[in-house]
GULO-665202 format. One line per 8 residues: number of its first residue (from 1); their letters; for each residue x, z, y of C-alpha. Coordinates in nm, 2 decimals, padded with zeros to 4 digits. Example, Ala and Ser with C-alpha at 12.3 -4.5 7.8 and 13.67 -1.06 7.14 Angstrom:
BEGIN
1	AS	01.23:00.78:-00.45; 01.37:00.71:-00.11
This chain:
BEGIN
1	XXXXXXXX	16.90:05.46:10.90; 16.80:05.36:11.24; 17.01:05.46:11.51; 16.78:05.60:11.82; 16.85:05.39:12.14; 16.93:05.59:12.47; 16.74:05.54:12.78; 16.93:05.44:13.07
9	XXXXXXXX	16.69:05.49:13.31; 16.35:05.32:13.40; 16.42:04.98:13.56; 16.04:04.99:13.70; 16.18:05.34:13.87; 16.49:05.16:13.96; 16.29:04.86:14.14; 16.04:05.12:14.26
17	XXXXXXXX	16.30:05.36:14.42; 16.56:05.08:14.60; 16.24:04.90:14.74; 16.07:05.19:14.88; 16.43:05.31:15.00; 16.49:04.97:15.18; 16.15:05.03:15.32; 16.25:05.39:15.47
25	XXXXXXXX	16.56:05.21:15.67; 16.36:04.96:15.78; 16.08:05.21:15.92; 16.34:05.40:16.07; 16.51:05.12:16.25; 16.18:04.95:16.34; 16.04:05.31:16.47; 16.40:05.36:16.76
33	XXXXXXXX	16.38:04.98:16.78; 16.00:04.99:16.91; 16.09:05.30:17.11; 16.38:05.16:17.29; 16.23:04.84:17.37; 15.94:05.02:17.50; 16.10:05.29:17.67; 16.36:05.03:17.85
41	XXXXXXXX	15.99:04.82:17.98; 15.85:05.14:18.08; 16.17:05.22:18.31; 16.21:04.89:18.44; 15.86:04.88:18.55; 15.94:05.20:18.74; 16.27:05.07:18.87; 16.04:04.75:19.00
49	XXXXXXXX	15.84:04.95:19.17; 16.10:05.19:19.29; 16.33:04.89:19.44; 16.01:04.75:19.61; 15.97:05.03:19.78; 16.32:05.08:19.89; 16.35:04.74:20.01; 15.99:04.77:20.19
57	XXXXXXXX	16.17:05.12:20.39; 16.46:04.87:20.46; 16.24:04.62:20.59; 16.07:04.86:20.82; 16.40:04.92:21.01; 16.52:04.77:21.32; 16.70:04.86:21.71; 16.50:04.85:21.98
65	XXXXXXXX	16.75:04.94:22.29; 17.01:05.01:22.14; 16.81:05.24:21.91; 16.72:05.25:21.52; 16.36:05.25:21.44; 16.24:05.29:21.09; 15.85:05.28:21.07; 15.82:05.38:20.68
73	XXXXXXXX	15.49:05.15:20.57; 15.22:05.38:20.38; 15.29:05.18:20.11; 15.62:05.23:20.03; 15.51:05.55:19.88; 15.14:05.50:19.78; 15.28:05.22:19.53; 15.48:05.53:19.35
81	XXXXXXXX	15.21:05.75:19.28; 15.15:05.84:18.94; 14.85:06.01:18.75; 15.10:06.33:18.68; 15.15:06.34:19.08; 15.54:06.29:19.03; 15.74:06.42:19.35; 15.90:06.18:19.52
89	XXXXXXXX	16.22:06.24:19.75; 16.39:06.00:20.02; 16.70:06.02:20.24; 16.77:05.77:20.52; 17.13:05.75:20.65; 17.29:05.57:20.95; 17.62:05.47:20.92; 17.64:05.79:20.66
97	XXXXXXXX	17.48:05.99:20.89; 17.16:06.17:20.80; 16.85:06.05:20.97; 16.52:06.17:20.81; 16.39:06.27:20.47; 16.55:06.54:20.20; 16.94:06.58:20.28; 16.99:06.77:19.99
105	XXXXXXXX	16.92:06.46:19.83; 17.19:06.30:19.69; 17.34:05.95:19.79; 17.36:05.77:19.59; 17.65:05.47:19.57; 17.57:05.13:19.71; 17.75:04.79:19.59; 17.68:04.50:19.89
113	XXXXXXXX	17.35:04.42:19.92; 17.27:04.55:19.56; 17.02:04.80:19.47; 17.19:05.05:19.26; 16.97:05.25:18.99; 17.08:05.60:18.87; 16.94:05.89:18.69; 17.05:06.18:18.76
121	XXXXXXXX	16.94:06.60:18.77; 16.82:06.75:19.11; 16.69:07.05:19.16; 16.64:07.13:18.76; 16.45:06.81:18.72; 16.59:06.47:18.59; 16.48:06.19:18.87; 16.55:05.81:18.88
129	XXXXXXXX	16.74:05.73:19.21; 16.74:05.41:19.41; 16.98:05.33:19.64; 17.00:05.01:19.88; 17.14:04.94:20.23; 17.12:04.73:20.51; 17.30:04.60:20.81; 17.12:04.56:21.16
137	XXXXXXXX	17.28:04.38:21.41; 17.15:04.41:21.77; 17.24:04.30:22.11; 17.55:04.46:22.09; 17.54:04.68:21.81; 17.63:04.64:21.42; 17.50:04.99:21.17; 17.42:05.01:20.84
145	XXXXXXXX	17.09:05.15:20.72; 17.13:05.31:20.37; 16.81:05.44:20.23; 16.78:05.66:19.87; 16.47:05.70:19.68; 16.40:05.94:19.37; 16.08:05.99:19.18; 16.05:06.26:18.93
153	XXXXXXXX	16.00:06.12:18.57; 15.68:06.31:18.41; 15.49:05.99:18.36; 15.77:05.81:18.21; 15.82:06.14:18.01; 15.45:06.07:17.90; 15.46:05.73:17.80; 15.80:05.80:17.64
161	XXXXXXXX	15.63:06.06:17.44; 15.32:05.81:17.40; 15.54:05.52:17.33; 15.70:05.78:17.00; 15.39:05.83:16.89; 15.29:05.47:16.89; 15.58:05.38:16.75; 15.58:05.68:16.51
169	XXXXXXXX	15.25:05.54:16.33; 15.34:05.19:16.32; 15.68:05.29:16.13; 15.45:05.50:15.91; 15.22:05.26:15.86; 15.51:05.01:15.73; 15.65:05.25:15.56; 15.33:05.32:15.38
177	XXXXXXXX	15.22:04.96:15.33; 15.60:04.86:15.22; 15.55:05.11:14.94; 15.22:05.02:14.81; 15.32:04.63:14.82; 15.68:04.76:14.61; 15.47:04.96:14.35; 15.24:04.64:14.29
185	XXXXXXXX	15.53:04.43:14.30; 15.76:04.60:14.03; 15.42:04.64:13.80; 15.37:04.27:13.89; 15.75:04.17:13.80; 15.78:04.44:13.49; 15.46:04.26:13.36; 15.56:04.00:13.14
193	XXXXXXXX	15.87:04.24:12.98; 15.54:04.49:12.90; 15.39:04.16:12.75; 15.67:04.04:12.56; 15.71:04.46:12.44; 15.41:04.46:12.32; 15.38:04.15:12.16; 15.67:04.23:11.97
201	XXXXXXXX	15.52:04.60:11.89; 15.29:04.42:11.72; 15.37:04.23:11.54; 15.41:04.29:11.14; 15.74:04.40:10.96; 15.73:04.02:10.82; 15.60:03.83:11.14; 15.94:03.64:11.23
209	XXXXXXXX	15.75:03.34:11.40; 15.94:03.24:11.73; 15.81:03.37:12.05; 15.63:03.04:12.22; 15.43:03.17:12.52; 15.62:03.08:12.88; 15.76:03.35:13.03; 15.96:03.39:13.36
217	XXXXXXXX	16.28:03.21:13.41; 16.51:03.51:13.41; 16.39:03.62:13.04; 16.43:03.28:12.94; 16.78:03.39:12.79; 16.67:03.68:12.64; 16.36:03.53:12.45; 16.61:03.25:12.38
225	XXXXXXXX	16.82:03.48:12.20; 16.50:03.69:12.03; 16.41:03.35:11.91; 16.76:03.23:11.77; 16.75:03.56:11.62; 16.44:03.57:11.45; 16.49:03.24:11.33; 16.85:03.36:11.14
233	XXXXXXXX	16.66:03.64:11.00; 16.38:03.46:10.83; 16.63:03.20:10.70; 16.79:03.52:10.54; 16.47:03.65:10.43; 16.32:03.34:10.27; 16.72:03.25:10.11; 16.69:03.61:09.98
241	XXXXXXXX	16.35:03.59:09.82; 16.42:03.29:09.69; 16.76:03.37:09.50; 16.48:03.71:09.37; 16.25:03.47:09.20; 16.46:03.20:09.12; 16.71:03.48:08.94; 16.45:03.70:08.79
249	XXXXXXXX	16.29:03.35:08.64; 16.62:03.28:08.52; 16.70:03.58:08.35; 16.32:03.65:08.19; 16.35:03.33:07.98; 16.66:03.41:07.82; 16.57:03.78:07.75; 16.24:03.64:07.56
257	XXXXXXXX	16.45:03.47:07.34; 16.75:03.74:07.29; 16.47:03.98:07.21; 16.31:03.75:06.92; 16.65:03.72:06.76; 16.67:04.09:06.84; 16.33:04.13:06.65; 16.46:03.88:06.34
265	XXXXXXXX	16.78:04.08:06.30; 16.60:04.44:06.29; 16.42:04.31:05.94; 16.73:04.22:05.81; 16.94:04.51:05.87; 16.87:04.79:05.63; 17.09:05.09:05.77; 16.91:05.34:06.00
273	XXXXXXXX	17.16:05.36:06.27; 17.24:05.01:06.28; 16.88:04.94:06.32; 16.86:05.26:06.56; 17.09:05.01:06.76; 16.92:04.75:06.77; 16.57:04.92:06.88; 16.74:05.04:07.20
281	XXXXXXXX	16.89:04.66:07.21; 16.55:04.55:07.22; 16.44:04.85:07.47; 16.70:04.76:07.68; 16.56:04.37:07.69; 16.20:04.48:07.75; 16.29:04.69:08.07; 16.52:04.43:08.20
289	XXXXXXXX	16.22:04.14:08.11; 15.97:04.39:08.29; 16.20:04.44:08.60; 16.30:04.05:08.61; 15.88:04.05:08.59; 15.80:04.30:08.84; 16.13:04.13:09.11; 15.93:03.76:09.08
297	XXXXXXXX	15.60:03.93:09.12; 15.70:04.09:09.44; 15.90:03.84:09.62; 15.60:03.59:09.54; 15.36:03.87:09.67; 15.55:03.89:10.00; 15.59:03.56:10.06; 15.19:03.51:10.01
305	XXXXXXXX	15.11:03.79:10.19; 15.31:03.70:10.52; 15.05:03.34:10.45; 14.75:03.50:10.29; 14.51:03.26:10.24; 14.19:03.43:10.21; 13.86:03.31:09.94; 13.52:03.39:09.92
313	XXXXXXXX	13.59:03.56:09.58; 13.35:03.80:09.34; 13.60:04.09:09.28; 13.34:04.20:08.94; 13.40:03.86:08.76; 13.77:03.85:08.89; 13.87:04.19:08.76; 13.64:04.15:08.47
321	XXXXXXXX	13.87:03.83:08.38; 14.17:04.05:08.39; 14.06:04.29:08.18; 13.96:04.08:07.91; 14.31:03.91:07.88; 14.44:04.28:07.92; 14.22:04.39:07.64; 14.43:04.32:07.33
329	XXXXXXXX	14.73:04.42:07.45; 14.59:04.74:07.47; 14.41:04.76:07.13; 14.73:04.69:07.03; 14.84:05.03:07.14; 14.52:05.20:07.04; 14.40:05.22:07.40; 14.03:05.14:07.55
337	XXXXXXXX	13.98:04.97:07.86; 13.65:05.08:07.97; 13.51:04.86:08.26; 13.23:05.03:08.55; 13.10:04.80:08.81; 12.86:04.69:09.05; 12.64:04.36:08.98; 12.84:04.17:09.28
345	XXXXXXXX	13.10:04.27:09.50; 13.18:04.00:09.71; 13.52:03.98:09.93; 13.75:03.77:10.08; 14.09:03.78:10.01; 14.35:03.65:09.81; 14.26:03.63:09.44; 14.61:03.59:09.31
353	XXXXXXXX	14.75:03.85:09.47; 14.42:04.13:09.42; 14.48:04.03:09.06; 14.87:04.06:09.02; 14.80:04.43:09.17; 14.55:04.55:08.99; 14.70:04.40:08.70; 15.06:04.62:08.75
361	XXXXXXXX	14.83:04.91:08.82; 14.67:04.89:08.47; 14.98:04.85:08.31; 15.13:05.18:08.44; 14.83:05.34:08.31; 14.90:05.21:07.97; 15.26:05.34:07.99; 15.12:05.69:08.03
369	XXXXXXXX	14.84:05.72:07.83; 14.89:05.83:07.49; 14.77:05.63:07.18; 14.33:05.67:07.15; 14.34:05.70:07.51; 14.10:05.56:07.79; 14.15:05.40:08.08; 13.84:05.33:08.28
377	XXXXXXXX	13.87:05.04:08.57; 13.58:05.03:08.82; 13.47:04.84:09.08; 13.25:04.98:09.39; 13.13:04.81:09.69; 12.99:05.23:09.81; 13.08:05.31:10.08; 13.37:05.06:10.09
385	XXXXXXXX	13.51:04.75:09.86; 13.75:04.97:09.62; 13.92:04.94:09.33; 13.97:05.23:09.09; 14.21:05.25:08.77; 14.23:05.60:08.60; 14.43:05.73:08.28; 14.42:06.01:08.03
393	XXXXXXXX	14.81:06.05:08.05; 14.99:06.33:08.25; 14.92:06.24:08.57; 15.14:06.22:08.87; 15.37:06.50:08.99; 15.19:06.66:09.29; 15.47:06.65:09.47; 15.57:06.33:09.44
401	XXXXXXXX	15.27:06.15:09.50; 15.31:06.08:09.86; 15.70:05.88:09.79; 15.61:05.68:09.41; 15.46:05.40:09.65; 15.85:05.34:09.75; 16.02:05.09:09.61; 16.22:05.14:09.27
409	XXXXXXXX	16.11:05.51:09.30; 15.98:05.64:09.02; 15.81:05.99:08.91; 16.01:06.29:08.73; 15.73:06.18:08.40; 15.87:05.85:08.38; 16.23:05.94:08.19; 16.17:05.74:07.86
417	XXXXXXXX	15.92:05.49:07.96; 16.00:05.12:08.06; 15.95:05.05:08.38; 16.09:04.93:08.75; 15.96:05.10:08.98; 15.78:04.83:09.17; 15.42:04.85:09.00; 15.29:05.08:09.29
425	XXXXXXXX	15.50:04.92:09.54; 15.30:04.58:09.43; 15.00:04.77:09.49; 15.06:04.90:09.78; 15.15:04.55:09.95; 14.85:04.36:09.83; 14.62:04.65:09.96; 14.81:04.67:10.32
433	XXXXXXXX	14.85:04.27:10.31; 14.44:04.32:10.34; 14.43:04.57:10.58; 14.36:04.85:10.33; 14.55:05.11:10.13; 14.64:05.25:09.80; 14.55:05.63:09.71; 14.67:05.80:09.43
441	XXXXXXXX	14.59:06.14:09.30; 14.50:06.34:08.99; 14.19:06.38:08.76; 14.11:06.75:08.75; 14.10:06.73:08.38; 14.39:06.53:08.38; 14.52:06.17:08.45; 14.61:05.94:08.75
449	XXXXXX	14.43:05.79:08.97; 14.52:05.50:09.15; 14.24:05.33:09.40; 14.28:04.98:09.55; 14.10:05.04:09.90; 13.99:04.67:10.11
């Protein structure tokens, strides 16, 4: 009985899933990675243009007299507009004290001549503040200038919203593309397992040839080891036929010639139940002489049907052959062969083995058909190349029909008839050895059937 294997899991899935969730990461790091970076060049272009105008407001002071003038250029805030109109707020201090612009603007810190960037919230809104100073140095004075600068950050807002989108369907779009290429590469890297699946799927039950086509280098092991395998089990195989046929040949010889002296010794022996012995001694020899028969005619019919050599053969003339060397054997037992056929039915196949199966399937029939009985054997090329054999015995047991093709199984009909149990079996492996099939059912006025289909 074969034991039923347990999925683990589909590796394809496996592949499919850790790929695509690689992918996911990588999206999502490339989508805040494209953000940042584009976010952090959006702000430094505002801080650019924010510390140019800062430093142009510086420029613009001076002392005249003893005074501080600070003519702020036109440009020093036209360079900040923005196409969302941001507001833009300025203080100017002297020595920390207020000058001109918004004083409830912050001041922001100041580090030597540095221009110092903050962002901060002013009035509800979140600005970006600039703040720079200066030192003037007159005739005989010495202040310090410090100017701050804030711009409201609705366009940045915008691009920083633009920039997420952007980035958004560029992550997407790797996301998407990674999961197509991971779907074509698992089916492309599952491939040649499929392959080697399904060249092993089909293969037949007797098909043990190594597998020789190149496959990738990390199945080499495992074909390796299918090979190796194989290889073991047809050495087993062929042993095992061989010790069949070289034992049933072995032990048919010796029973022919134990059965003659069996034969000799019943004419001589005059008491009933000694001689009642010696007919179920001779019994006895002709079932083992038919099995020992019936063991070498199917381990030779395997071993040609895993090589069948196929002939342009008429199946009329061949099975006409057989039933002419079959013919006395059944006159002897008061049975008529009767042979149907077509002119010419032409085939090709193995003649030895077609022969051997119709052969067996004749002699069941003269097992079960009593004495000035017919058997009638046709041969039909309409609609398909068949074989048929039918009996005037019992017939098979309806519901065992379906299983008598088993090997060594045998019908509830057969209990006093010599036999093995392979006749069928035989059959059966010829037919399927030529892609066809053996059918057996009843006559509806009694008898088997049996029919050979190629």
């Amino acid at each position: 009985m074969t034991r039923s294997l347990q999925a683990s899991g589909s590796l394809r899935n496996r592949l499919v899933l850790i790929l695509i969730g690689g992918a996911a990461i990588l999206a999502f790091l490339l989508f805040f990675t494209i953000r940042n970076y584009a976010t952090q060049m959006a702000q430094q272009g505002q801080d650019r243009i924010l510390g140019a105008s800062v430093t142009s407001i510086l420029d613009a002071a001076s002392i005249r007299s003893g005074t501080v003038e600070i003519d702020i250029p036109y440009t020093s805030f036209s360079m900040l507009s923005t196409v969302t109109d941001d507001r833009i707020f300025y203080s100017i201090y002297q020595d920390n004290v207020f000058l001109s612009g918004y004083p409830e603007l912050p001041l922001g810190p100041v580090s030597g001549r540095d221009i110092v960037f903050q962002t901060i919230l002013h009035q509800g809104e979140v600005i970006r503040l600039v703040t720079a100073n200066r030192t003037l140095i007159g005739n005989k004075e010495r202040t310090t200038i410090r100017v701050s600068l804030a711009q409201t950050q609705g366009m940045l807002s915008g691009a920083r919203d633009q920039i997420s989108r952007t980035a958004f369907m560029f992550g997407a779009g790797f996301f998407a593309l990674t999961a197509i290429m991971s779907f074509w590469a698992t089916s492309t890297t599952i491939g040649p397992l499929k392959r080697l699946t399904l060249s092993v799927t089909r293969r037949g039950p007797q098909d043990l040839s190594p597998f020789e086509k190149p496959v990738p280098s990390e199945m080499l092991p495992l074909v390796t080891s299918l090979n190796s395998l194989m290889g073991r089990l047809d050495h087993s195989l062929n042993q095992s036929e061989d010790f069949i046929a070289e034992a049933a040949h072995r032990v048919r010889t010796p029973l022919a010639t134990v059965r003659s002296y069996a034969e000799a010794t019943l004419q001589r022996v005059d008491k009933e139940e000694n001689r009642q012995a010696v007919r179920s001694m001779i019994r006895a020899i002709d079932e083992s002489s038919r099995a020992a028969g019936q063991l070498l005619d199917h381990a030779m019919i395997t071993f040609r049907a895993d090589h069948l050599e196929r002939q342009d053969i008429d199946l009329v003339a061949l099975i006409e052959e057989l039933v002419a060397r079959l013919t006395p054997i059944a006159e002897m037992k008061d049975l008529e062969l009767r042979y149907k056929c077509d002119v010419q039915v032409s085939y090709s196949g193995d003649p030895v083995l077609i022969q051997n199966a119709v052969r067996n399937l004749i002699d069941n029939a003269m097992k079960y058909t009593p004495s000035d009985g017919i058997i009638d054997i046709s041969v039909s090329a309409n609609p398909n190349i068949q074989i048929c054999i039918c009996d005037s015995g019992k017939g098979f047991p309806s519901e065992e029909v379906n299983v008598l093709p088993v090997r060594f199984k045998r019908g509830k009909n057969a209990e006093g008839t010599i036999g093995s149990g392979l006749g069928l079996t035989i059959a059966l492996d010829v037919a399927k050895a030529h892609g066809g099939d053996l059918q057996l059912s009843n006559q509806p006025k009694g008898g088997a059937c049996a029919l050979l289909l190629f």
